[in-house]
C-alpha positions as CSV (number, residue, x, y, z in Angstrom):
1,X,-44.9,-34.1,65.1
2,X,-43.8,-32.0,62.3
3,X,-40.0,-31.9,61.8
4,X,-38.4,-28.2,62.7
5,X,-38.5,-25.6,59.9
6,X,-41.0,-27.9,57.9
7,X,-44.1,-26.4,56.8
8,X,-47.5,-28.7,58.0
9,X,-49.2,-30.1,55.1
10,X,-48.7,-28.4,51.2
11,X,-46.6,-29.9,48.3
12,X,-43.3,-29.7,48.0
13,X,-42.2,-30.5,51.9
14,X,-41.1,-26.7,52.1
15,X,-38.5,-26.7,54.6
16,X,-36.5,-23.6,56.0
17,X,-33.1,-25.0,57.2
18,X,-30.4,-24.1,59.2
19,X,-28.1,-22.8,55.7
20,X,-31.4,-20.5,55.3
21,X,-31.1,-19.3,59.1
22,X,-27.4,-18.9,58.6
23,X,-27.8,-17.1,55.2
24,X,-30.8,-15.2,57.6
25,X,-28.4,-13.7,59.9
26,X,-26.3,-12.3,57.0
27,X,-29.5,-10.7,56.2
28,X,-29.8,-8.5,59.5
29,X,-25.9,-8.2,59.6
30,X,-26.7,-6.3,56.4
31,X,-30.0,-4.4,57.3
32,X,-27.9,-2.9,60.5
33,X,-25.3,-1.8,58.6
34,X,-28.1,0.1,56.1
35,X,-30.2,1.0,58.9
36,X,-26.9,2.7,60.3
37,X,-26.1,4.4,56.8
38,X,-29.6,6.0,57.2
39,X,-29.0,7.1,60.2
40,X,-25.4,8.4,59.8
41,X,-27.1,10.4,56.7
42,X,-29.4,11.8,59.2
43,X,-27.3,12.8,61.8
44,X,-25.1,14.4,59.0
45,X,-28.3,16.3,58.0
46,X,-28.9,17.6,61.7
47,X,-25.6,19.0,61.7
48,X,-25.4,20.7,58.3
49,X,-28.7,22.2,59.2
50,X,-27.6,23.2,62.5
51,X,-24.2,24.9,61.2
52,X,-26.8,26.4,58.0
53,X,-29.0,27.6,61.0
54,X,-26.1,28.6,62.4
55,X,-24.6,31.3,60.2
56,X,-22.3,29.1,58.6
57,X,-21.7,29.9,55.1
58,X,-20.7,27.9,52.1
59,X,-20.7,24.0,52.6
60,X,-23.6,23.0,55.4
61,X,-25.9,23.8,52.6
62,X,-24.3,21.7,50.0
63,X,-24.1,18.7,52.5
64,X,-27.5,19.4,54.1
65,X,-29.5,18.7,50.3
66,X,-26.9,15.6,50.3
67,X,-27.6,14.4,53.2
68,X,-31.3,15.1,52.9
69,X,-31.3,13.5,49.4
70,X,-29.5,10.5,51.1
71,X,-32.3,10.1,53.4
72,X,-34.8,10.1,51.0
73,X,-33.3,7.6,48.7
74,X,-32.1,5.3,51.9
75,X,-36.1,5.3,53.0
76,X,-37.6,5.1,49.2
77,X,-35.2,2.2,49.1
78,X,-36.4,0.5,52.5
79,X,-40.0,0.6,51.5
80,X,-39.1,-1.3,48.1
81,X,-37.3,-3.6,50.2
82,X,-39.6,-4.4,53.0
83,X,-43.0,-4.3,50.9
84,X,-41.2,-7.3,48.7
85,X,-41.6,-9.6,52.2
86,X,-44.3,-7.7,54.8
87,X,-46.2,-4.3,54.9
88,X,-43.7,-1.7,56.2
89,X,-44.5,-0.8,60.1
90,X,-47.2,-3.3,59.6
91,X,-49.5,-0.5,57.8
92,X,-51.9,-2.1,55.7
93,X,-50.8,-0.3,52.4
94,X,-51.8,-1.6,49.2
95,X,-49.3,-3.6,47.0
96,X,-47.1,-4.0,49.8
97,X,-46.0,-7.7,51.5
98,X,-45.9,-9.0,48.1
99,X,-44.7,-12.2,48.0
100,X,-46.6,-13.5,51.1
101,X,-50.2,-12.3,49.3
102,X,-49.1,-12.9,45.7
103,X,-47.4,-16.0,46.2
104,X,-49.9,-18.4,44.6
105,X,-50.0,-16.1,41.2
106,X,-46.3,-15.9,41.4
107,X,-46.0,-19.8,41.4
108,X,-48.3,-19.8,38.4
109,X,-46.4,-17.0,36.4
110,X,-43.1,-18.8,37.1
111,X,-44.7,-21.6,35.7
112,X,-46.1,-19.9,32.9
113,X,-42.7,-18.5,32.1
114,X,-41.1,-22.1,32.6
115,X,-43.7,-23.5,30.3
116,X,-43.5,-21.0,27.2
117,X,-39.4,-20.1,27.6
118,X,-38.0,-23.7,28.6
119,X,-40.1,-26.4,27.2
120,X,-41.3,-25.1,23.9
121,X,-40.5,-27.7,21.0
122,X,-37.7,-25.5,19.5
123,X,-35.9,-24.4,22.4
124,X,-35.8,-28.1,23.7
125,X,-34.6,-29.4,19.8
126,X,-31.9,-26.9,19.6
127,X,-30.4,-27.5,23.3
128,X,-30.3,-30.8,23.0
129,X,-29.0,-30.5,19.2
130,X,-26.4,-27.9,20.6
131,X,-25.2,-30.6,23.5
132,X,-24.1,-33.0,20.4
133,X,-24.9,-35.9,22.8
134,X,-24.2,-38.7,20.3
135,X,-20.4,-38.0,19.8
136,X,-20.2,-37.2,23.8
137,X,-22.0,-40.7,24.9
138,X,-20.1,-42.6,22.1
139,X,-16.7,-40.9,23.0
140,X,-17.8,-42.2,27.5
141,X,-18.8,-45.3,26.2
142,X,-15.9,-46.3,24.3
143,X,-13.4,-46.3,27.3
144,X,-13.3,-49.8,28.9
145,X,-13.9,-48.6,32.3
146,X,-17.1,-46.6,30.9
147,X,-18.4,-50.1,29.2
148,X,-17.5,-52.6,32.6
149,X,-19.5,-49.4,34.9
150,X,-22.9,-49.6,32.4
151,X,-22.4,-53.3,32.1
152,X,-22.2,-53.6,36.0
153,X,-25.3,-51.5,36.2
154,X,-27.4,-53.2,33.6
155,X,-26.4,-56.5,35.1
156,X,-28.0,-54.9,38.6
157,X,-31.2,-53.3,37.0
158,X,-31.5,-57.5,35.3
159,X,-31.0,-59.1,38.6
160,X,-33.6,-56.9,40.3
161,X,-36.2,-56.8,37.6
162,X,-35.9,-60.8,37.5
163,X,-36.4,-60.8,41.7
164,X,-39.1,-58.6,41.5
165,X,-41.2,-60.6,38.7
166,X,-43.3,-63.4,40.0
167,X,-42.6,-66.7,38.7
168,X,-46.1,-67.8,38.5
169,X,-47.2,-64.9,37.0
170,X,-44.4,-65.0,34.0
171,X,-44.6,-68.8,33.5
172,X,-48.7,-67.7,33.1
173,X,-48.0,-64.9,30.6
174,X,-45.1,-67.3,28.8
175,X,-47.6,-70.1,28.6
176,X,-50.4,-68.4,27.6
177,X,-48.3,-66.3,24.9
178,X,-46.8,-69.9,23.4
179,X,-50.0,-71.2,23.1
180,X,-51.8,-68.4,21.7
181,X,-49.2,-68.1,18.9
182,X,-48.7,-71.8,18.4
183,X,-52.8,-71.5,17.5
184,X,-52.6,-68.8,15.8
185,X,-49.8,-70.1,13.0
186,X,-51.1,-72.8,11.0
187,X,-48.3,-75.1,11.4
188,X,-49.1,-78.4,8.2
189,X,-47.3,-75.7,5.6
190,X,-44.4,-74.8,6.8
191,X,-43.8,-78.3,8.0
192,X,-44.4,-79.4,4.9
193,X,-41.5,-77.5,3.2
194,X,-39.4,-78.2,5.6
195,X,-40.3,-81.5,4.8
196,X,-39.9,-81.0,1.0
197,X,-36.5,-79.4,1.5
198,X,-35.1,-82.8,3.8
199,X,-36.2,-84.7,1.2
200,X,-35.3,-83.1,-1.7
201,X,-31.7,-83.0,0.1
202,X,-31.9,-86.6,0.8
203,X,-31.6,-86.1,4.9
204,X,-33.8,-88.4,5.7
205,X,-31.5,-91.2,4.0
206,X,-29.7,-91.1,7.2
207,X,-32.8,-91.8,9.4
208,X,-34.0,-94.5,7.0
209,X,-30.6,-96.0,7.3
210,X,-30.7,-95.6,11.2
211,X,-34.2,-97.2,11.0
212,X,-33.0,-100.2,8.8
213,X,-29.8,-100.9,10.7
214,X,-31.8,-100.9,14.0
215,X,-34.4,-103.3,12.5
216,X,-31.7,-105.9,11.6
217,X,-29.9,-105.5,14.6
218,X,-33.3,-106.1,16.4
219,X,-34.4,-109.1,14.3
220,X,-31.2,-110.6,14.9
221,X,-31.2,-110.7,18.5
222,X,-35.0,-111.3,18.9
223,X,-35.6,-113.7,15.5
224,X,-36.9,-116.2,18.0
225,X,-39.8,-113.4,19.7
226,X,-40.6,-113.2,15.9
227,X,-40.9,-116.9,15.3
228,X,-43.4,-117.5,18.0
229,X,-45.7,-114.6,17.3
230,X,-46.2,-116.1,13.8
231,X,-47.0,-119.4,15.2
232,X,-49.0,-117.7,17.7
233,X,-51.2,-116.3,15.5
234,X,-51.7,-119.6,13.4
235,X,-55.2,-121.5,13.5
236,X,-55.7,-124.0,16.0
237,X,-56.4,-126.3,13.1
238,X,-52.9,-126.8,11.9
239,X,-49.8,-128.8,12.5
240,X,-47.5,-127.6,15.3
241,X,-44.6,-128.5,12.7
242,X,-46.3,-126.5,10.0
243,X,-46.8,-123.6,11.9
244,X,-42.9,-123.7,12.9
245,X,-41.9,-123.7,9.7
246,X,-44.4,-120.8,8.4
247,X,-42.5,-118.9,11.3
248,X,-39.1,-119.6,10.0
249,X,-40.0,-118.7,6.4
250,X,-41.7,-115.1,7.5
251,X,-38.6,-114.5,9.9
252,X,-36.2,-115.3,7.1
253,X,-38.1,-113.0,4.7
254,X,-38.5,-110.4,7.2
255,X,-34.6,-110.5,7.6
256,X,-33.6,-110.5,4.2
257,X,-35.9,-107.6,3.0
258,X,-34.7,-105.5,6.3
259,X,-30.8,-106.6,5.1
260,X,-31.2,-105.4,1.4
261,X,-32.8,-102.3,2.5
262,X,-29.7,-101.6,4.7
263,X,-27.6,-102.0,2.0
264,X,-29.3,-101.6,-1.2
265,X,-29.3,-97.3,-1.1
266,X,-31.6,-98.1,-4.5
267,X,-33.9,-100.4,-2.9
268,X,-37.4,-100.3,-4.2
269,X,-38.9,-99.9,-0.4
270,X,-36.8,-97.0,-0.4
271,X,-38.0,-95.0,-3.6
272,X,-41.4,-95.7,-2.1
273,X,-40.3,-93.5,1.1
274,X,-39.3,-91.1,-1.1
275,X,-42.4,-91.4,-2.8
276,X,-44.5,-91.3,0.2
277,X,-42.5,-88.6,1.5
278,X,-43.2,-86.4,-1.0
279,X,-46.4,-87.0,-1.6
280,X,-47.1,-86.0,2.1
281,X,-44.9,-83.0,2.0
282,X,-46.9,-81.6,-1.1
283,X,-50.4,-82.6,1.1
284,X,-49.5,-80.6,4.2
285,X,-48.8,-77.6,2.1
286,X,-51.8,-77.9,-0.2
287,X,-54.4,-80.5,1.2
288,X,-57.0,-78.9,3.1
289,X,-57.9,-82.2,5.1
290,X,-54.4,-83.4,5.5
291,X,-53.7,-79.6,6.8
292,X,-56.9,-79.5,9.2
293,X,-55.8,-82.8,11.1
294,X,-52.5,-81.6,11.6
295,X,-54.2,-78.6,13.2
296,X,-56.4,-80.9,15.3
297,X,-53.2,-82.3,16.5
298,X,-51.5,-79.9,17.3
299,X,-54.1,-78.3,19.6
300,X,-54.5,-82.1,21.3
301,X,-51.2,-81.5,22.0
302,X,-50.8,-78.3,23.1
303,X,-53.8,-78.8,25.2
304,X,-52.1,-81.9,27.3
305,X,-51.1,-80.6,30.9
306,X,-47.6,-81.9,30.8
307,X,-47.3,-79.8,27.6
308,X,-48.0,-76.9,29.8
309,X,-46.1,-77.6,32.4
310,X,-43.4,-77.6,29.9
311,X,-43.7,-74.5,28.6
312,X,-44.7,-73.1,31.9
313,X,-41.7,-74.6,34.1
314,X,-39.2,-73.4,31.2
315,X,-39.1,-69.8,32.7
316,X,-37.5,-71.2,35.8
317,X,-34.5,-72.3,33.7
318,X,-34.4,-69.3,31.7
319,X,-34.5,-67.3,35.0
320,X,-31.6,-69.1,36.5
321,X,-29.5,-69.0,33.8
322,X,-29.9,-65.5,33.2
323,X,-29.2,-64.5,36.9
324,X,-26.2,-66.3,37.0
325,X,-24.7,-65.1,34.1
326,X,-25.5,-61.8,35.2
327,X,-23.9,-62.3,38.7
328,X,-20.4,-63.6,36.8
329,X,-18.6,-60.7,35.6
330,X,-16.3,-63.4,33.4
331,X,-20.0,-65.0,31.8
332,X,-20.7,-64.8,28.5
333,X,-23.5,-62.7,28.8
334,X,-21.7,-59.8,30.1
335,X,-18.6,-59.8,28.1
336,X,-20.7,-60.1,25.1
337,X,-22.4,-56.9,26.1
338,X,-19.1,-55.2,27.2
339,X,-18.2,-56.0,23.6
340,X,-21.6,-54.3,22.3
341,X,-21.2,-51.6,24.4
342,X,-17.8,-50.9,23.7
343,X,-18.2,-51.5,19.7
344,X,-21.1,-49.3,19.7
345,X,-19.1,-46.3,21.7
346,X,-16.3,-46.0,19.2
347,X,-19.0,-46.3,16.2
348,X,-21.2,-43.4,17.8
349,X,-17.8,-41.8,18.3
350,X,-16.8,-41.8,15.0
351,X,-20.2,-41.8,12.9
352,X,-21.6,-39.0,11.7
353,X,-24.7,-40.5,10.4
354,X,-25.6,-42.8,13.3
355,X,-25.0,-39.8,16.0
356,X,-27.5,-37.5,13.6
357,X,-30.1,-40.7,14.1
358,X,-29.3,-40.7,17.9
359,X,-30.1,-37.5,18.3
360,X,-32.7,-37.2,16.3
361,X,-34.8,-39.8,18.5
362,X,-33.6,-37.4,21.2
363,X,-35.0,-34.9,20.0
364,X,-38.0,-36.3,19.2
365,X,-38.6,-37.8,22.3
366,X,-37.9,-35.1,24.3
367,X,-39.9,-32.5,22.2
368,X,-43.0,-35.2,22.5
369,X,-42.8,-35.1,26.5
370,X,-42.3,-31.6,26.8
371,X,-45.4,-30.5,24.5
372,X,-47.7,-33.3,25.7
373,X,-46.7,-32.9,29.4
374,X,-46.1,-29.3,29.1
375,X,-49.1,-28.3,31.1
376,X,-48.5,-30.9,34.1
377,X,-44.9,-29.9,34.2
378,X,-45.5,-26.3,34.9
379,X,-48.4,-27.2,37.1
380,X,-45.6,-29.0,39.3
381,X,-44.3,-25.4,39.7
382,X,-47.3,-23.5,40.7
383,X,-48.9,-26.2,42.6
384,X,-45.8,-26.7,44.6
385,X,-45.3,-23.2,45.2
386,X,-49.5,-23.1,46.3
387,X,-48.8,-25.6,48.9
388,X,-46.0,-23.7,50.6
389,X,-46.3,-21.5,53.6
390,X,-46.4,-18.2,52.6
391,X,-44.9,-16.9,55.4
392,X,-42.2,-19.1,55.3
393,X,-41.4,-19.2,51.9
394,X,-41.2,-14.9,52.6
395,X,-38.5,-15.7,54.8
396,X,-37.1,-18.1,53.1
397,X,-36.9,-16.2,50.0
398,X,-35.5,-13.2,52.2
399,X,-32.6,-15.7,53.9
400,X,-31.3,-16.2,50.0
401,X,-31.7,-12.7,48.5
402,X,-32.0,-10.7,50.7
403,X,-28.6,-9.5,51.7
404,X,-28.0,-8.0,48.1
405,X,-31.1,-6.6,48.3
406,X,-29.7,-4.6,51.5
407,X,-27.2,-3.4,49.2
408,X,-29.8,-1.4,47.3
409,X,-30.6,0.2,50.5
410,X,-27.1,1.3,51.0
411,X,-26.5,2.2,47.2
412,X,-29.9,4.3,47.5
413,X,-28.8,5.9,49.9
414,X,-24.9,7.0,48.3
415,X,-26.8,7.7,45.1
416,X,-29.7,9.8,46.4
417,X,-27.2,11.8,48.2
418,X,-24.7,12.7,45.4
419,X,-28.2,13.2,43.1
420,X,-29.4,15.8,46.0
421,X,-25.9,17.5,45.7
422,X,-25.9,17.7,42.1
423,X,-29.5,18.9,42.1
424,X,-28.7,21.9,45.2
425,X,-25.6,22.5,43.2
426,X,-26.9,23.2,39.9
427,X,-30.1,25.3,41.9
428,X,-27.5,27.0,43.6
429,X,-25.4,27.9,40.6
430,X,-28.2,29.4,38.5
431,X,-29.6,31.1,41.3
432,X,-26.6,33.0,42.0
């Protein structure tokens, strides 16, 4: 079923409502009271030629050419009119019923018009210039209320967009992304000089301290786990007591070299950390084989499934924690970009240079779309106007114009008739 007043089919969804049946009966209101004009004028016209006939003298001629002038006018009027929607008396005249036949070249010249008058480059650069929207925007954005209402909105669009996305489908694109990149960037330099840097610094002192303290503490407690794997590892061949005492004297050396390193900052084992440090710090930045394992382990690692799973299952958090700062209007998220908002309102307010660059990308934007869409803009136009019913789009187009379009009728009329009485007056004048 097709709603009422809607046209079957077509672009546009043409619709004649009941504000265009309304504005419709203001229409005929009006064509009465022009018909009625015309016909007062002709009634007038009868009489002044029947007093003329008559044998009266002096005014029935004057008022008979105004009254016959009127008529004329009144119907030269009615035929504009009426040709604009339908033939007049239905006679098949040419160039008449205009907008039913000539709708479809109508729509395109509309468009045309649209197309060259509305969206040329210039005309686009200089509205938009003359609207000075960078001073206007910054001077809205800077009021509080202005910055909470875009804040609220953005915090919407971010909810949405996140409940829309797929998780599987992001934590695919983040993993895959991660791990394209991670391969891409040859990692052995820049750890290098990080490395380099630490060093150089002396931050790793504190590690190497951690390392020692942790030794001692661990020898101390476990000296006797020590003690038996030496003896453990003895030969058969030799004494039980032997073996005891080789395990004492390693576990006693073992615990005093771990003690001095603890506390001897210039301990020899410690320069040769330095030492080693460095050297391997200078090799991942300039030792092609030391460089190409690092690479080999990285990808090893990257390529481990709970690596993945890692970087895949990190979007979950991410997601969460992005949602529910959006949600709180007190999170930091949102008063951070009320802040931004806010700041950037009074700056755009105030600056001169950073409204000329705001507008400017305006401009440029706009001027792109409208030349390089130019042509399906205006086809919008005609095709939508193509699609419509022609004969409803005549009354419709009637219902909205065509009451003041009556007046010209009336006003035809009134201005034939004082034309005829100027014309028979001025006859008259020279002929007598």
């Amino acid at each position: 079923m097709t709603a009422p007043g809607r046209v079957p089919g077509g672009l546009g969804g043409f619709a004649y409502t009941a504000a265009d049946e309304e504005k419709r009966r203001g229409v005929r209101r009006m064509k009465t009271t022009a018909t009625a004009l015309l016909l007062l004028v002709a009634l007038v016209y009868v009489l002044a030629t029947w007093a003329k006939n008559a044998g009266v003298g002096g005014w029935p001629g004057y008022v008979a050419a105004a009254a016959e002038a009127g008529m004329v006018g009144a119907l030269a009027d009615w035929f504009a009119v009426t040709a604009l929607f339908r033939r007049p008396l239905g006679l098949p005249i040419p160039h008449t019923a205009i907008i039913p036949t000539k709708k479809d070249q109508l729509g395109a010249s509309l468009g045309s018009f649209v197309g060259e008058n509305f969206l040329s480059g210039d005309v686009v650069r200089d509205r938009i210039h003359a609207l000075g929207v960078g001073a206007r925007l910054g001077t809205w954005l800077a009021e509080p209320a202005h910055a909470d209402r875009v804040t609220a909105e953005l915090a919407t669009a971010l909810r949405g967009a996140l409940t829309v996305l797929r998780d599987s489908d992001v934590q695919a694109v983040v993993g895959e992304a991660i791990t394209r990149r991670a391969d891409a960037a040859e990692v052995g330099p820049g750890i290098g000089k990080m490395l380099e840097k630490v060093v150089s610094d002396g931050g790793h002192r504190k590690v190497v301290d951690l390392v020692c303290t942790r030794a001692h503490d661990w020898l101390v407690l476990h000296g006797d786990s020590v003690m038996d794997a030496v003896q453990g590892g003895a030969p058969g061949w030799t004494p039980r007591f032997v073996d005891k005492r080789i395990g004492e004297r390693v576990y006693k050396e073992l615990l005093r070299f771990v003690t001095e390193m603890r506390d001897m900052p210039g301990h020899p084992a410690r320069g040769s950390i330095d030492r080693f440090l460095t050297d391997f710090a200078a090799d991942l930045q300039t030792d092609t084989e030391t460089r190409a394992r690092v690479e080999r382990l990285k990808s090893e690692i990257l390529g481990r499934g709970e690596v993945q799973d890692v970087i895949a299952s990190a979007w979950a958090g991410v997601r969460t924690m992005i949602i529910t700062a959006a949600e709180d209007e007190r999170s930091e998220l949102r008063l951070r970009a009320r802040a931004s908002l806010i700041s950037l309102g009074r700056r755009l307010a105030t600056d001169e240079r950073l409204q000329a660059k705001l507008e400017g990308w305006l401009e440029d934007a706009a001027v792109y779309v409208v030349t390089t869409y130019r042509t399906e803009i205006t086809s919008l136009i005609s095709d939508t106007v193509a699609g419509w019913d022609a004969d409803q789009t005549s009354r419709k187009i009637e219902a909205n114009i065509g009451r003041d379009l009556q007046f010209i009728r009336i006003n035809g009329t009134v201005v034939g008739a004082l034309a005829g009485l100027a014309i028979y007056t001025v006859s008259h004048a020279l002929g007598g």
